[in-house]
C-alpha positions as CSV (number, residue, x, y, z in Angstrom):
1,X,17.6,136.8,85.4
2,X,17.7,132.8,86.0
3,X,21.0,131.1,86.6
4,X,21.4,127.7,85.4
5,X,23.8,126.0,87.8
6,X,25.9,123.5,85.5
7,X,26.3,119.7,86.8
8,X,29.5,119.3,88.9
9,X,31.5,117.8,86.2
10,X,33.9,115.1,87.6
11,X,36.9,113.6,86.0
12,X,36.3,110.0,84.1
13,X,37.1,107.1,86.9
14,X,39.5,105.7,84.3
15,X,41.9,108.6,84.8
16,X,41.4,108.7,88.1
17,X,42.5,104.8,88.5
18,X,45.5,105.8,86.1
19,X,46.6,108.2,89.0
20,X,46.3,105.9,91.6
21,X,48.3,103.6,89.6
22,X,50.9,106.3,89.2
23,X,51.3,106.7,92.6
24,X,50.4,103.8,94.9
25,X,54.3,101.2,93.7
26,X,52.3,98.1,95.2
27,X,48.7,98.3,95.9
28,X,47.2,95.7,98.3
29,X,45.8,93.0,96.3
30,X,42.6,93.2,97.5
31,X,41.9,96.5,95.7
32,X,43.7,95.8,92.5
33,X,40.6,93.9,90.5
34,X,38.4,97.3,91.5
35,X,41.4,99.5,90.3
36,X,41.7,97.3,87.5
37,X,37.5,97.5,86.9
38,X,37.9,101.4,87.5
39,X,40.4,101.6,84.8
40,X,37.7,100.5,82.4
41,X,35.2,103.0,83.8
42,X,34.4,106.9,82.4
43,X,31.7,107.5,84.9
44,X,29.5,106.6,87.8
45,X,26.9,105.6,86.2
46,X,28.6,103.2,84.1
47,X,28.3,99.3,84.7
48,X,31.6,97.1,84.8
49,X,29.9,93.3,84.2
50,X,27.2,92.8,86.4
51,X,28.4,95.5,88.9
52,X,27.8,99.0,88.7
53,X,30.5,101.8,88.9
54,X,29.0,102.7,92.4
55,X,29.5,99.6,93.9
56,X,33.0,98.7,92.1
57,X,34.5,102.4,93.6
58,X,32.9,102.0,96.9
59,X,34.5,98.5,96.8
60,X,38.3,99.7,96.2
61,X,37.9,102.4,99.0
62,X,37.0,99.6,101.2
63,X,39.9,97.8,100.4
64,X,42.7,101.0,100.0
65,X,43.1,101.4,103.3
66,X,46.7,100.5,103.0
67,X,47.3,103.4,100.3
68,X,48.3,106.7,102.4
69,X,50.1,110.2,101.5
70,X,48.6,113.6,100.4
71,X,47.7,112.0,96.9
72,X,45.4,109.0,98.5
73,X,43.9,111.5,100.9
74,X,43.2,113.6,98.0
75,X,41.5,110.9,95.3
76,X,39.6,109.3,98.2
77,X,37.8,111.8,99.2
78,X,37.1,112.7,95.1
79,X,35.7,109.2,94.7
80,X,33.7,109.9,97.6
81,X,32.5,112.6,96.2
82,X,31.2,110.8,92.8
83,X,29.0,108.1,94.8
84,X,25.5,109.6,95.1
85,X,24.3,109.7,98.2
């Protein structure tokens, strides 16, 4: 018998930027235009402008470093996990 492993499914970066608006009161301002981009985003492979999703979600990591607790350590490392490798 053959098992066909289903892709990982992930949740769309646009909920995932509604969290982080839920829970970060007053994000640094450097990262607010990517969570604002992410909040327009379903999936990795998606493009935001000229940008792709990759490189907007890598950029607001960059630039979260300000944003601690259980729930950052917990959505950081699940956007981490959505940028291919």
């Amino acid at each position: 018998m053959t098992t066909i492993r289903k892709a990982e499914e992930h949740r769309p970066i646009y909920v995932i930027a509604g969290e982080i608006w839920d829970d970060w009161s007053n994000p640094y301002c450097g990262a607010v235009p990517y969570l604002e981009a992410m909040s327009c985003l379903d999936s990795i492979n998606d493009d935001y402008g000229s940008d792709r999703a990759r490189v907007v979600v890598m950029y607001f990591l960059a630039n979260a470093n300000t944003w601690r607790g259980e729930t950052a350590r917990r959505i950081k490392s699940e956007l981490k996990r959505l940028i291919p490798s």
